[in-house]
C-alpha positions, 0 to 999 in steps of 0.5 A, spaced: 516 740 690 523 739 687 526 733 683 531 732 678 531 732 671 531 726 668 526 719 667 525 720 674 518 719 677 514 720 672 508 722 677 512 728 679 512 730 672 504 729 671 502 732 677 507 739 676 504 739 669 497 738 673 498 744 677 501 749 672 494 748 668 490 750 674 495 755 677 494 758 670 489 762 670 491 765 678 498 767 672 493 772 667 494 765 662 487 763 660 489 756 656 495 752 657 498 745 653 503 741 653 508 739 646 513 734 645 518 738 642 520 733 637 521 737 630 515 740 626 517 736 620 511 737 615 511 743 618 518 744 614 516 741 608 509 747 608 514 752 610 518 749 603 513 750 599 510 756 601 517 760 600 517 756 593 511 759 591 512 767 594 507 767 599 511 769 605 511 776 608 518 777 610 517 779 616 518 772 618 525 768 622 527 766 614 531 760 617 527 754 616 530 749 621 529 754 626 522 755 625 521 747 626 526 745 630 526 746 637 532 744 639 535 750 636 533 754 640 534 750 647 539 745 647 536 738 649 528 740 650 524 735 652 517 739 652 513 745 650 509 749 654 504 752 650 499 759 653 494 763 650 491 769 652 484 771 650 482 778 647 477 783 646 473 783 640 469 789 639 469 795 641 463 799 645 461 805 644 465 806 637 466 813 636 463 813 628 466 815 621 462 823 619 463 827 613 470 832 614 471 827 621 472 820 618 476 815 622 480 809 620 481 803 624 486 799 628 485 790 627 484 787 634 491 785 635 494 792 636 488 794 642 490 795 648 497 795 650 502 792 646 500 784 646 508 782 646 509 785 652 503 782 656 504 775 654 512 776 656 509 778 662 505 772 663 511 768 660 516 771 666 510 769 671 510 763 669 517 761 668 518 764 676 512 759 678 516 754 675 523 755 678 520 756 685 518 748 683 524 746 679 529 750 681 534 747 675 529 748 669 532 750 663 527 755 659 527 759 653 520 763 652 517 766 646 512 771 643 511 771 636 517 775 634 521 767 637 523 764 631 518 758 632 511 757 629 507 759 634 500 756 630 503 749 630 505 749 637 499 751 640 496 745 635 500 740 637 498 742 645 491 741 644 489 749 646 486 748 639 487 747 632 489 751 625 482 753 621 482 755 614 483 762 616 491 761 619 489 762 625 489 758 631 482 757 633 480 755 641 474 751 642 474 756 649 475 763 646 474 762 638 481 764 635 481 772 639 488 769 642 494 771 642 500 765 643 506 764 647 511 758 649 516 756 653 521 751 650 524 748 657 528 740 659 522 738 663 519 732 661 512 735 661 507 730 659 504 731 652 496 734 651 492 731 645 490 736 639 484 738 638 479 734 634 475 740 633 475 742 625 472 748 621 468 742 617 466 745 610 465 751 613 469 757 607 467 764 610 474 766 611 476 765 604 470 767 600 470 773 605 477 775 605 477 781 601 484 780 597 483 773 596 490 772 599 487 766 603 489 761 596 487 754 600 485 752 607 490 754 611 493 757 606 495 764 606 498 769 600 501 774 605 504 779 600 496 780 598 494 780 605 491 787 608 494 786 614 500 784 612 501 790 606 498 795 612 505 793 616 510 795 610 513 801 608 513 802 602 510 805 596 503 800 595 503 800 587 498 795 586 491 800 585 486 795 587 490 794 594 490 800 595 482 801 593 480 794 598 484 797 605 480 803 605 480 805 612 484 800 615 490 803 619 493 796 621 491 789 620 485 786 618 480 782 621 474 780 616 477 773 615 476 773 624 469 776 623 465 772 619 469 765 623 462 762 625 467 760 631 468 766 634 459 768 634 458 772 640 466 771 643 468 777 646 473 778 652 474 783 656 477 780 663 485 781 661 485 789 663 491 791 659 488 788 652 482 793 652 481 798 648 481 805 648 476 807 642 480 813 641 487 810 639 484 804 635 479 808 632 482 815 631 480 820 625 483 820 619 487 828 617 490 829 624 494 823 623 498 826 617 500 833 620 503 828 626 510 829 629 514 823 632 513 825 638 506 825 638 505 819 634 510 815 640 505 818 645 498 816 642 501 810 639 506 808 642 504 803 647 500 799 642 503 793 637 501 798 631 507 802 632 512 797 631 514 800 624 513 807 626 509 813 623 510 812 615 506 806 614 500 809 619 500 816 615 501 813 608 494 808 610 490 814 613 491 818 606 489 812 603 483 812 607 482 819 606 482 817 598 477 811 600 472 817 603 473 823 598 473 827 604 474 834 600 476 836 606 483 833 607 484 836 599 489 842 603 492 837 607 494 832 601 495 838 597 502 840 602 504 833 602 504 832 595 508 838 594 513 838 600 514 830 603 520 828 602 517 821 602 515 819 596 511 813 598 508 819 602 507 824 596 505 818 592 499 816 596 497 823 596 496 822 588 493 817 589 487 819 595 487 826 590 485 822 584 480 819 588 477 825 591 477 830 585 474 837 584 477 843 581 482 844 588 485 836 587 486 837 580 490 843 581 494 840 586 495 834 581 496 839 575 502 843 580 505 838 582 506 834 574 510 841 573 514 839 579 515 831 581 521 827 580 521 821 582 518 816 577 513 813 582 511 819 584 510 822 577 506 815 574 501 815 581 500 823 578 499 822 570 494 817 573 491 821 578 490 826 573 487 822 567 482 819 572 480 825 573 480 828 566 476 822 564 470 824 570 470 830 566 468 828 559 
């Protein structure tokens, strides 16, 4: 089955598009859709606005016109395919948090290995289907690393619509999906979006424990957990600190509470399960890890892309959230001898919380000796904390 490109036999067209949805799952893909690929001009207009007010996280692609326009990713596009892959949502046989072994958490979307990898696999089986089909196909694929929006593309073909937490929400498989598409020539017909809608439903923004949810698809990300749990520096604001608790590597709560996602569970994609131990790893060894350790526990995992300093700096906060006097000798050490000042600084912090006579001598023999303005402010207020507690 071969045809040129161009106005052709548009029945040719239809049908290729046919058997690619139903070849789909033979691909490891669980949905399929078609776009246009015209630009995603209210998209842009959003976008604007959302700069203008702060609200972006920094880790998206910053031209706009890139994130909007398809065809400044593939010259003369005609269509978008548009995949998603489910993935699980809870995890079996938990290993639970205790006193002197508390655990912190990974967000469902670092389970399992790497989902940039799958959905390129995925991507790479399905452009392979296509070129045995159409050998003259021109296609550009992308994960959420691409320059264009994934959520509006998926939107716009149909695998389910945009809910007031931000994210994609499929009637098949709630919004557990990871998102891929393929920007190509073909002139595939279009799906037609989802009618689908949260309705009055607000759990997610009533739930989002930060408030960075500001709206109905609106989303604050410099107060989102899941985005401050990515960064690397210091996180000066107390109450963020407070409100992470143990979280490692993203958030899921505003996913959790989605009635739309009641009882979705999806364990049929063997790369995306979970090894309980690595997404819900204790707390205190994480501190003493090496590099070499951490590329071996973590590597495979999307949680590792900003490398160790973030996870370690977010499991002492989790050590703060626990009081665990145990990790007072360890927290200890890295306030006195880390050269990472986000490292020493967070150990003031989870000290202060954790109190007693060893953290206030850690804190008072470290007052005697810090530098670094940052570090010396987290432990003036570590000590005051502490001093207040004793009155």
């Amino acid at each position: 089955m071969t045809e040129a490109i161009g106005p052709g036999n548009r029945q040719f067209w239809y049908q290729l598009k046919q058997d690619m949805q139903e070849a789909a799952s033979t691909l490891g893909i669980d949905k399929l859709g078609i776009s246009s690929a015209e630009p995603f001009v209210e998209l842009k207009s959003i976008l604007l606005q959302h700069r203008a007010k702060g609200y972006e996280s920094g880790f998206e692609e910053p031209d706009l016109d890139k994130r909007t326009d398809p065809a400044l990713n593939l010259a003369e596009p005609r269509s978008i395919i548009s995949i998603a892959i489910a993935y699980p949502s809870k995890l079996m046989d938990a290993p639970r948090s205790k006193p002197g072994a508390y655990r912190g958490m990974l967000s469902r979307s670092a389970w399992g290995l790497d989902y940039h990898q799958v959905l390129r696999n995925r991507l790479q089986r399905l452009e392979a289907w296509i070129r045995e089909r159409v050998p003259t196909a021109r296609m550009e694929s992308m994960v959420d690393t691409g320059a264009l929006v994934d959520r509006a593309v998926a939107e716009r073909a149909g695998i389910g619509w945009v809910g007031k937490n931000c994210c994609v929400i499929t009637p098949e498989f709630g919004s557990w999906v990871y998102l891929g598409e393929i920007v190509t020539n073909l002139p595939l017909p279009s799906d037609v979006p989802v009618t689908e809608s949260c309705g009055d439903c607000t759990l997610c923004i009533d739930s989002c424990p930060t408030g960075a949810l500001v709206g109905p698809g609106q989303l604050n990300a410099q107060v989102c957990i899941s985005f401050v749990t990515q960064t690397k520096g210091h996180i000066e604001d107390d109450a963020m600190k407070g409100k992470i608790g143990n979280r490692l590597y993203g958030c899921d709560t505003c996913q959790i509470v989605c009635p739309k996602n009641k009882g979705m569970n999806w364990t049929h994609q063997p790369e995306l399960q979970p090894d309980a131990e690595q997404v819900k790893p204790l707390l205190l060894p994480l501190l003493t890890m090496s590099n070499r350790e951490f590329k071996e526990r973590f590597g495979s995992s999307s949680a590792a892309w900003r490398g160790k300093k973030p996870i370690q700096r977010n499991a002492i906060l989790g050590l703060g959230h626990f009081k665990d006097k145990t990790a007072v000798p360890v927290l200890r050490d890295l306030l006195l001898n880390d050269v990472r000042m986000e490292i020493r600084a967070s150990a003031a912090w989870a000290l202060g919380k954790i109190g007693g006579h060893q953290a206030e001598a850690a804190i008072s023999e470290a007052r005697a000796s810090e530098q670094h303005e940052v570090v010396s402010k987290e432990l003036e207020k570590a000590y005051a904390a502490m001093y207040q507690r004793s009155e």
